[in-house]
LUMVEX-210624 format. One record per residue: residue number from 1; x, y, z of N, C-alpha, C, CB in turn. Coordinates in steps of 0.001 Angstrom, whole numbers, plus 500000, padded with zeros to 6 digits. Last residue first. Glycine has a CB too. Layout:
N
@palum = NUM, n_east = X, n_north = Y, n_up = Z, ca_east = X, ca_north = Y, ca_up = Z, c_east = X, c_north = Y, c_up = Z, cb_east = X, cb_north = Y, cb_up = Z
...
//
This chain:
95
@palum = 95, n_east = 885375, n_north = 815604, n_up = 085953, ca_east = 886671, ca_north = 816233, ca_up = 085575, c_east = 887628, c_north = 815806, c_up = 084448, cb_east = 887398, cb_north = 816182, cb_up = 086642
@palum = 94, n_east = 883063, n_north = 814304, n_up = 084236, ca_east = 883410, ca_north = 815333, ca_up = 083864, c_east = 884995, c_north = 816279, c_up = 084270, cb_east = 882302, cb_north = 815830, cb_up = 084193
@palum = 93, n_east = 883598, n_north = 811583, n_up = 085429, ca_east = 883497, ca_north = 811965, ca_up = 083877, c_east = 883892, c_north = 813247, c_up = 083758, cb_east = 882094, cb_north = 811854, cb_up = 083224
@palum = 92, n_east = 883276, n_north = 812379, n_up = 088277, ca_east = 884504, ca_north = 812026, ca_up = 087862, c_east = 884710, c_north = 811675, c_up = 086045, cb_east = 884802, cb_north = 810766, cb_up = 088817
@palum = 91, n_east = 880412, n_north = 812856, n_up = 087848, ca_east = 880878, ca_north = 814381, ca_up = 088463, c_east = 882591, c_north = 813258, c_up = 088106, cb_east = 880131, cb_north = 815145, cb_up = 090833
@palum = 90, n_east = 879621, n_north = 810198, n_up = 087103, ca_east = 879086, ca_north = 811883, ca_up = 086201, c_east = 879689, c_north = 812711, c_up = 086651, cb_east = 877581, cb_north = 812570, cb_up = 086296
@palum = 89, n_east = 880325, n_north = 808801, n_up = 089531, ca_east = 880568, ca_north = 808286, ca_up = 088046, c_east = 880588, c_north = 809911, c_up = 087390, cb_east = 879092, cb_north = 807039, cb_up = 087322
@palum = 88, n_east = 878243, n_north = 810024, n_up = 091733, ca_east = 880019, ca_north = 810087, ca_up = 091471, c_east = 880305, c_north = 809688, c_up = 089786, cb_east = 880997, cb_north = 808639, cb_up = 092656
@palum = 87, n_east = 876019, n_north = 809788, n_up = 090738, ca_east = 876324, ca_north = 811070, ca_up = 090603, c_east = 877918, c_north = 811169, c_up = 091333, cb_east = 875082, cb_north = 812001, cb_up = 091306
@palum = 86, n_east = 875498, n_north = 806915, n_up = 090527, ca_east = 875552, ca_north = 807917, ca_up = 089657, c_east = 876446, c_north = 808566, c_up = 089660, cb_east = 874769, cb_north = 808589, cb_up = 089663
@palum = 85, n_east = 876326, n_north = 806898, n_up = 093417, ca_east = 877344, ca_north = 806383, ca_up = 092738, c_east = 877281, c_north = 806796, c_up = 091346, cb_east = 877374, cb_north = 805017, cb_up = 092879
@palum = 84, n_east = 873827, n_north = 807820, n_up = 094198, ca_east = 875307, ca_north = 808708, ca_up = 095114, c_east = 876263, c_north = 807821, c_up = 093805, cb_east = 875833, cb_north = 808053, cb_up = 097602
@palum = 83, n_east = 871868, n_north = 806081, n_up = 093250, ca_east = 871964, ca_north = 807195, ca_up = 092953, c_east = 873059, c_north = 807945, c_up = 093336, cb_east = 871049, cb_north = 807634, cb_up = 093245
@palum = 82, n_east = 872664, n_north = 803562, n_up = 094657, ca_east = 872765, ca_north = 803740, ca_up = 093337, c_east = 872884, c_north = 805266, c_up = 093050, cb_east = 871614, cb_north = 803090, cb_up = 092665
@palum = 81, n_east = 872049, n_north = 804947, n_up = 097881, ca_east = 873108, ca_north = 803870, ca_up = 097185, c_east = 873672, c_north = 804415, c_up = 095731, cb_east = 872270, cb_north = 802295, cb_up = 096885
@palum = 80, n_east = 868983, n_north = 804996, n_up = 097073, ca_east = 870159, ca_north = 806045, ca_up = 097286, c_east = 871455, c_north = 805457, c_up = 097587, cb_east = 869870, cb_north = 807004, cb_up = 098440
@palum = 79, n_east = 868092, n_north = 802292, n_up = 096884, ca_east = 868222, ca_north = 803532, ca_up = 095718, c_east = 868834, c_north = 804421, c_up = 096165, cb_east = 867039, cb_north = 804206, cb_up = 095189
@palum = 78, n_east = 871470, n_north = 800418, n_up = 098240, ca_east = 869672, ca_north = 800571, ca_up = 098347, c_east = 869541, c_north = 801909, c_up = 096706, cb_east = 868950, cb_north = 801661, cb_up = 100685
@palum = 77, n_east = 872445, n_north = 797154, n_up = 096736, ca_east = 872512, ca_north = 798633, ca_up = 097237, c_east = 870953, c_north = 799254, c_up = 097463, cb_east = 873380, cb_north = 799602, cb_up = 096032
@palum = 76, n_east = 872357, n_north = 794252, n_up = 096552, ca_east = 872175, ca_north = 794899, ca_up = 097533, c_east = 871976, c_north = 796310, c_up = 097945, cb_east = 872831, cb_north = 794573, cb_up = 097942
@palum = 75, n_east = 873937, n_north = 794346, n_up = 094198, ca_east = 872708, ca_north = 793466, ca_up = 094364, c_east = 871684, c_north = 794386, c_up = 095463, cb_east = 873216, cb_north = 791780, cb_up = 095048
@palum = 74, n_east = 876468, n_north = 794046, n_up = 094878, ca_east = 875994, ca_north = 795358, ca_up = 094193, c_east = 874917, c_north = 795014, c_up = 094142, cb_east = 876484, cb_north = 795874, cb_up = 092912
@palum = 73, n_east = 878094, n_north = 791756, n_up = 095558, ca_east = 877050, ca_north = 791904, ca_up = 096626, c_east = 876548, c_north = 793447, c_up = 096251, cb_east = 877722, cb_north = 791696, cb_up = 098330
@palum = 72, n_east = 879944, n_north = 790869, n_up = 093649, ca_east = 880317, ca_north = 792091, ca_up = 094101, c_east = 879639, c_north = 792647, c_up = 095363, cb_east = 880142, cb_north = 792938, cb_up = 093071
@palum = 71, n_east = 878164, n_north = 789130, n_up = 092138, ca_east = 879277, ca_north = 788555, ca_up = 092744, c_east = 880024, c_north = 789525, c_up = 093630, cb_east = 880144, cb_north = 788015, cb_up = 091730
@palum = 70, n_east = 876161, n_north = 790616, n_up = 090678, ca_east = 876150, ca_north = 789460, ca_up = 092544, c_east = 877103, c_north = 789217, c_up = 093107, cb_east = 875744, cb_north = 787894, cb_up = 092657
@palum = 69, n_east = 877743, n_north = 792359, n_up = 089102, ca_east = 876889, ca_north = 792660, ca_up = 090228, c_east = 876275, c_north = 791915, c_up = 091355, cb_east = 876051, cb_north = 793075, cb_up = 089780
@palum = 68, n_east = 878601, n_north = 790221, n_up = 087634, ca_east = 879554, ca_north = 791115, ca_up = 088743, c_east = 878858, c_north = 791848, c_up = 089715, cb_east = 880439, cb_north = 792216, cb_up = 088078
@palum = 67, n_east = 875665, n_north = 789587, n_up = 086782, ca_east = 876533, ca_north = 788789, ca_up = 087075, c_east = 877438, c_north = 789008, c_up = 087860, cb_east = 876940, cb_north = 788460, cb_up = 086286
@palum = 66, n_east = 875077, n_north = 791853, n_up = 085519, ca_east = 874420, ca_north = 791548, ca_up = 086284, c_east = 875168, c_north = 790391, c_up = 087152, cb_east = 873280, cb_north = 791333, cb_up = 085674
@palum = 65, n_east = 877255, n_north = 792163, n_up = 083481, ca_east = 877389, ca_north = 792948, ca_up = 083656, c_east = 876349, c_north = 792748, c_up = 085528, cb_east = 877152, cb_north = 793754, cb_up = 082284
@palum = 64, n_east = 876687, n_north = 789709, n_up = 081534, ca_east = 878254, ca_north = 790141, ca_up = 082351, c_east = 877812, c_north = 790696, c_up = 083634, cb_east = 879325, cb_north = 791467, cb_up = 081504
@palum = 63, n_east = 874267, n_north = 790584, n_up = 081195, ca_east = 873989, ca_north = 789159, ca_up = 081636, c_east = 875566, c_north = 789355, c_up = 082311, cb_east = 873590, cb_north = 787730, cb_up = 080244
@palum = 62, n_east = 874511, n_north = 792654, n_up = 078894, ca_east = 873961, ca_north = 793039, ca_up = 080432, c_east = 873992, c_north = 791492, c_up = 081204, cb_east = 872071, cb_north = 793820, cb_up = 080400
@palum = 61, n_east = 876344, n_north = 791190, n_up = 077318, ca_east = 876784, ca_north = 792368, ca_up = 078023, c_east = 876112, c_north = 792212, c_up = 079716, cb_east = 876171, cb_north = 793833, cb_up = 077086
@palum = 60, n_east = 874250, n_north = 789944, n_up = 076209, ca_east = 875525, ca_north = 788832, ca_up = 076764, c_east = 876378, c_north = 789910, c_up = 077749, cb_east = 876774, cb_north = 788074, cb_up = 075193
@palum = 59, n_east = 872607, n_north = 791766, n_up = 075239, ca_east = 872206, ca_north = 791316, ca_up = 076263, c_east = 873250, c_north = 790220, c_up = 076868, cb_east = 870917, cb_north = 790889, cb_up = 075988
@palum = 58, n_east = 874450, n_north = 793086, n_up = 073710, ca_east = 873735, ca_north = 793806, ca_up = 074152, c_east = 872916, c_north = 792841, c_up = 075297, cb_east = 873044, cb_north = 794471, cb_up = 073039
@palum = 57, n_east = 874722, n_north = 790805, n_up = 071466, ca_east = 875729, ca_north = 791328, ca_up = 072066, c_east = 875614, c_north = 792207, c_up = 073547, cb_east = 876219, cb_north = 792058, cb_up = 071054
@palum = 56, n_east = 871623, n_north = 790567, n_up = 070870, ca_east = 872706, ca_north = 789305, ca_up = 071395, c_east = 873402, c_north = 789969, c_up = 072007, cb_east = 873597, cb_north = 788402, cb_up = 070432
@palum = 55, n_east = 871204, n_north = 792803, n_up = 069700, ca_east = 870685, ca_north = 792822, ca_up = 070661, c_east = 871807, c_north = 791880, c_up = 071433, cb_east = 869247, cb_north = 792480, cb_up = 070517
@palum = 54, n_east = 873506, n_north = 792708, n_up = 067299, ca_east = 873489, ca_north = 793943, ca_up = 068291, c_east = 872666, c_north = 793691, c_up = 069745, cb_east = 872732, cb_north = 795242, cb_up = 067474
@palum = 53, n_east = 872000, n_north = 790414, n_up = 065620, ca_east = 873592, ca_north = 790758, ca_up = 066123, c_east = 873680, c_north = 791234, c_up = 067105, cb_east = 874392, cb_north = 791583, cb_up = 065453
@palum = 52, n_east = 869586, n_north = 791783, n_up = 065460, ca_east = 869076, ca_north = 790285, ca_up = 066082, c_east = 870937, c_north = 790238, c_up = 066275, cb_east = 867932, cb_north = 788728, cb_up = 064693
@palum = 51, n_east = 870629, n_north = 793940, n_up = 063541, ca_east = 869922, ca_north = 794432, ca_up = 064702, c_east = 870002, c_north = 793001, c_up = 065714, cb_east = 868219, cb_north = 795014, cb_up = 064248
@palum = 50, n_east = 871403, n_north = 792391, n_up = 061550, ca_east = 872500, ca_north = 793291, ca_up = 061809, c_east = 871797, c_north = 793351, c_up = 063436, cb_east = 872660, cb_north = 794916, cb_up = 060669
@palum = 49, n_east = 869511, n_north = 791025, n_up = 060363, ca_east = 870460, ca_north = 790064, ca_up = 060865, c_east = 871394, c_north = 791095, c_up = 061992, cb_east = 871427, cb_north = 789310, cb_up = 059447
@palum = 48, n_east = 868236, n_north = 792997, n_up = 059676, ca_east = 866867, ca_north = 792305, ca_up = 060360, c_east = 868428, c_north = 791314, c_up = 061087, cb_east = 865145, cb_north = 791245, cb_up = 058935
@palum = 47, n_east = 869297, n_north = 794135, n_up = 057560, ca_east = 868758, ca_north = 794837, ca_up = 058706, c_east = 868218, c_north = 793939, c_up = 060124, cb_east = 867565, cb_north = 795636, cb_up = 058088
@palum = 46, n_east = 869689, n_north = 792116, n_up = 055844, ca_east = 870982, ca_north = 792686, ca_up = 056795, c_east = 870165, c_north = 793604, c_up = 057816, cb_east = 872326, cb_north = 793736, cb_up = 055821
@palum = 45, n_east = 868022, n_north = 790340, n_up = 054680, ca_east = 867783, ca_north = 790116, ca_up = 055654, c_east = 868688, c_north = 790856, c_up = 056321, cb_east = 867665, cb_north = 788982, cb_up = 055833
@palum = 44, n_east = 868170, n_north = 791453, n_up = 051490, ca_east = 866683, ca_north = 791138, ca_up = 052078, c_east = 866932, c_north = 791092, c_up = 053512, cb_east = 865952, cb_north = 789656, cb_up = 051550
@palum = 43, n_east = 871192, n_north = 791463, n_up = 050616, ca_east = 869796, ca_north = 792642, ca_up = 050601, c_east = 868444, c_north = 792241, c_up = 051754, cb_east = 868946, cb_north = 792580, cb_up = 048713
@palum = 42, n_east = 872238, n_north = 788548, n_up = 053135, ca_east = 871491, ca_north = 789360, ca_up = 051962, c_east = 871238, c_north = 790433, c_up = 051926, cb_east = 870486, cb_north = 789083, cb_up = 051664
@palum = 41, n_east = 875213, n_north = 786906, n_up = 055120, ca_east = 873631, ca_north = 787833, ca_up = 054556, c_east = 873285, c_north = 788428, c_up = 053300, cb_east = 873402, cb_north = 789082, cb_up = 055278
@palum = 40, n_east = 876808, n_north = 784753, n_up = 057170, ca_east = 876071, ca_north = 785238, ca_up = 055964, c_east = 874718, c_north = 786290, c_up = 055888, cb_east = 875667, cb_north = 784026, cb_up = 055390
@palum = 39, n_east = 879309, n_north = 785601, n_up = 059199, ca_east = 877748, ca_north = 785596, ca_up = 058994, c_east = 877230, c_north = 785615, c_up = 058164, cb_east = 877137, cb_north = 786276, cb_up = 059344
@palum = 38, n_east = 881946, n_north = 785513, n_up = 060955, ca_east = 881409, ca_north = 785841, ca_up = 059976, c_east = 879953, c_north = 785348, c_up = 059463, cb_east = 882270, cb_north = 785624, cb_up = 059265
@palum = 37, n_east = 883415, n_north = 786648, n_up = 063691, ca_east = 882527, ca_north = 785727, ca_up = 063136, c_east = 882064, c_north = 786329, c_up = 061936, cb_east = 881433, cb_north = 785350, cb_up = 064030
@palum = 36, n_east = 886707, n_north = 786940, n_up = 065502, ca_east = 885811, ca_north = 787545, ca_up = 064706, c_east = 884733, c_north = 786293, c_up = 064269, cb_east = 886620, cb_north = 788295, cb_up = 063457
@palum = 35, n_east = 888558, n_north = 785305, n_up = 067115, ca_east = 888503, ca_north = 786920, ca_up = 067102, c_east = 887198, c_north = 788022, c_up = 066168, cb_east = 890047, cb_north = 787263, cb_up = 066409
@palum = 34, n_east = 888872, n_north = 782702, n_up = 068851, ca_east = 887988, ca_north = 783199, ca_up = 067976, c_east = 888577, c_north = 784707, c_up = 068137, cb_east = 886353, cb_north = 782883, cb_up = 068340
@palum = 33, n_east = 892342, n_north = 781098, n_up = 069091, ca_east = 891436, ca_north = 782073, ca_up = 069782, c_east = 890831, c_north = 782502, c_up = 068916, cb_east = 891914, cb_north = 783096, cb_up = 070527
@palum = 32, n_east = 895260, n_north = 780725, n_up = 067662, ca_east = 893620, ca_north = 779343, ca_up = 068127, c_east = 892723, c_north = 780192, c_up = 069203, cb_east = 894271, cb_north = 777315, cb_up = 069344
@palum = 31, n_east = 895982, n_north = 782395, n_up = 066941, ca_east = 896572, ca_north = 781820, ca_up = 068248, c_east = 895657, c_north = 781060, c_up = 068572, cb_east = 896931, cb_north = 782712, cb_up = 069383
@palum = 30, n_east = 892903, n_north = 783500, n_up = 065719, ca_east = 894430, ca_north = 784173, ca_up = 065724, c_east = 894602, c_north = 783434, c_up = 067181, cb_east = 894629, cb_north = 786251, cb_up = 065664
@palum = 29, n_east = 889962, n_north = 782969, n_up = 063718, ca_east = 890359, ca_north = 782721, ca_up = 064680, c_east = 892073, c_north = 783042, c_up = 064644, cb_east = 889833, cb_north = 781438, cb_up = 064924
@palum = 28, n_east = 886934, n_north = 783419, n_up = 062688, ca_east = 888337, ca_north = 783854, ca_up = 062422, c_east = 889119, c_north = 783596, c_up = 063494, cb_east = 888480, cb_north = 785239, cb_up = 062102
@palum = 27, n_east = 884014, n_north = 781662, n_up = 061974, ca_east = 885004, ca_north = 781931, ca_up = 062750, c_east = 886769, c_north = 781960, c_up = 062308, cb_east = 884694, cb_north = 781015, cb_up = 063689
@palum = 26, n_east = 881541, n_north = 781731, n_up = 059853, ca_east = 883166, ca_north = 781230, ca_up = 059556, c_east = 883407, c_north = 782014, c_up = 060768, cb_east = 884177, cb_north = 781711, cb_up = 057919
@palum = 25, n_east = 878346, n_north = 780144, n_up = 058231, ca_east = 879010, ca_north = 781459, ca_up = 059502, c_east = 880355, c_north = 780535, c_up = 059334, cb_east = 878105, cb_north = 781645, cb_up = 061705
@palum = 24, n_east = 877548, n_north = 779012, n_up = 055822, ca_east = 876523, ca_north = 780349, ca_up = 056747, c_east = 877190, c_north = 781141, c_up = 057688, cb_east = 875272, cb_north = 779759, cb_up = 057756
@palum = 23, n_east = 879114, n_north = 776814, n_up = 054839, ca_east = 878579, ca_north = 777005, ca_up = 056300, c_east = 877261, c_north = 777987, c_up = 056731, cb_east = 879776, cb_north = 777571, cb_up = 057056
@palum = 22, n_east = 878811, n_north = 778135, n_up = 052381, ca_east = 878567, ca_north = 776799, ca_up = 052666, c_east = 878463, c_north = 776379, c_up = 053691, cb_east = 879212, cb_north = 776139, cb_up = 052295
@palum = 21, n_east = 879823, n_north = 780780, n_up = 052292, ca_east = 878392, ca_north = 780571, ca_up = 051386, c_east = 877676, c_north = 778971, c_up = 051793, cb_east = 878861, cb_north = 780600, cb_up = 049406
@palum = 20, n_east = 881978, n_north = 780116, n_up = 053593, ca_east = 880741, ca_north = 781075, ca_up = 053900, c_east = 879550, c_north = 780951, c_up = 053505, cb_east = 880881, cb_north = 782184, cb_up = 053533
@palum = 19, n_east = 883516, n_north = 778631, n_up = 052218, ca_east = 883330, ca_north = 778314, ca_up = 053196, c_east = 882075, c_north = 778963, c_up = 054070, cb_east = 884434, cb_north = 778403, cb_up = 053581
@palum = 18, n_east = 883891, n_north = 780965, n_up = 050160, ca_east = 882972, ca_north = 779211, ca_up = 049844, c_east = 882646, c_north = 778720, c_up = 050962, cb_east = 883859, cb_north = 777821, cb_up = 049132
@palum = 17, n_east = 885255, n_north = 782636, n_up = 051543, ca_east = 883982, ca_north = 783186, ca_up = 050726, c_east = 883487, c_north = 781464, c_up = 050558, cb_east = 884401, cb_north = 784317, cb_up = 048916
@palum = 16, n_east = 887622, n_north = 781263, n_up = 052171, ca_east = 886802, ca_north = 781720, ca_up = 053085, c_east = 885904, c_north = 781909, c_up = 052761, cb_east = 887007, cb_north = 782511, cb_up = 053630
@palum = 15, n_east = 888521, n_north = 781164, n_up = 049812, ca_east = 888581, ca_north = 779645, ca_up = 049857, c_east = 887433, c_north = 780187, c_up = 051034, cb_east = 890292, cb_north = 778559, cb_up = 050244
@palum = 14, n_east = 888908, n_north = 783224, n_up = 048869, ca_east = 888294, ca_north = 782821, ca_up = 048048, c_east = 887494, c_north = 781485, c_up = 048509, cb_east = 889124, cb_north = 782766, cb_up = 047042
@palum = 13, n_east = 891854, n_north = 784314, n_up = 050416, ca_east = 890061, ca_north = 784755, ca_up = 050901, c_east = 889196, c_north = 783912, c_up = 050123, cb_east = 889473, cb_north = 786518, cb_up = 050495
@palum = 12, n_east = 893966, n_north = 782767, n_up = 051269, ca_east = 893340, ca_north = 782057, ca_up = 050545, c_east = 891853, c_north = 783183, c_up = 050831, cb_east = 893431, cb_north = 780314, cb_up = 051004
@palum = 11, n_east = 895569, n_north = 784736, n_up = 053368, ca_east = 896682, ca_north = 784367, ca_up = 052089, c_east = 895296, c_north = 783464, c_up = 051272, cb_east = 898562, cb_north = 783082, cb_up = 052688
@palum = 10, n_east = 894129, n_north = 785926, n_up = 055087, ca_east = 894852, ca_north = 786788, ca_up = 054493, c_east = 895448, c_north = 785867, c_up = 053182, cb_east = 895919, cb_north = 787428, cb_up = 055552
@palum = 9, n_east = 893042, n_north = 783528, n_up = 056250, ca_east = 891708, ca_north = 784612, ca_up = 055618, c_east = 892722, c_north = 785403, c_up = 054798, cb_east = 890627, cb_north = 785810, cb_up = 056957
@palum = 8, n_east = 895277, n_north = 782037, n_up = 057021, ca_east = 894524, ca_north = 781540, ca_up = 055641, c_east = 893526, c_north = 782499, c_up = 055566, cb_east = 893843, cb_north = 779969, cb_up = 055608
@palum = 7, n_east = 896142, n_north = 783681, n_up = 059036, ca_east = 896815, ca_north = 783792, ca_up = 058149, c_east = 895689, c_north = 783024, c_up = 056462, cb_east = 898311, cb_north = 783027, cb_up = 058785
@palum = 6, n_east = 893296, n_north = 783678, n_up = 060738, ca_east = 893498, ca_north = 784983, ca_up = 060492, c_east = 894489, c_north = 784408, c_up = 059025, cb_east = 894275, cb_north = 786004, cb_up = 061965
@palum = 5, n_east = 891922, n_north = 780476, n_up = 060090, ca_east = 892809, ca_north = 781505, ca_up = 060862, c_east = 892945, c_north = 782576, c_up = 059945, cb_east = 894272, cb_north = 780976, cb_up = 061325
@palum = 4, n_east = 888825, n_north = 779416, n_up = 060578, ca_east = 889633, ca_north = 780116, ca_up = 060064, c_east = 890945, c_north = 780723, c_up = 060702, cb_east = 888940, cb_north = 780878, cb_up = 059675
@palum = 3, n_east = 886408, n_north = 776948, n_up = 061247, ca_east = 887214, ca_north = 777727, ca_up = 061885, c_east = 888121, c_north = 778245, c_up = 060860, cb_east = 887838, cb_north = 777070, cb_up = 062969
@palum = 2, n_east = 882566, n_north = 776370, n_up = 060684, ca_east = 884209, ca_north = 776315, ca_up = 060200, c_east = 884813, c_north = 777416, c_up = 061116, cb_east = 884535, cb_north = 776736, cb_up = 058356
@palum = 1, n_east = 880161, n_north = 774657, n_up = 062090, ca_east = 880774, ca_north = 775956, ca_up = 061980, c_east = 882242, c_north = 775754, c_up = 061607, cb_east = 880624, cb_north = 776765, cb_up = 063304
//
């Protein structure tokens, strides 16, 4: 996988596009920190790459997200528990 910085994506793109076509994927990276990935695709496979993107993201989320929940002992709540915290969340949305 190639690394990029943000200034060579802004001052050489041409050189990023080869690097793309020749890796398959380019990390953008600002302050030596990833900030973006780049991905090759086609007509033929953007639906199919875009969605298999979205789930990943979507389950690295819920894997966070289950995770604070042990660490928090949220594990534990009973269903009415959960449900009273719903219906705080939804009634402090709406004010």
């Amino acid at each position: 996988m190639k690394f990029i910085t943000v200034r060579d994506f802004r001052i050489r793109p041409g050189s990023v596009w080869e690097s793309l076509e020749k890796n398959n994927e380019v990390v953008i990276t600002s302050n030596g920190k990833p900030i973006a990935l780049l991905t090759g695709v086609s007509d033929i496979n953007f639906d199919e790459t875009l969605k298999a993107i979205r789930r990943a993201k979507a389950e690295l989320a819920l894997s966070k997200m289950r995770a604070a929940s042990l660490e928090k002992g949220l594990s534990k709540l009973s269903d009415k528990e959960i449900e009273a915290e719903i219906r705080s969340v939804r009634k402090a949305r709406k004010s």
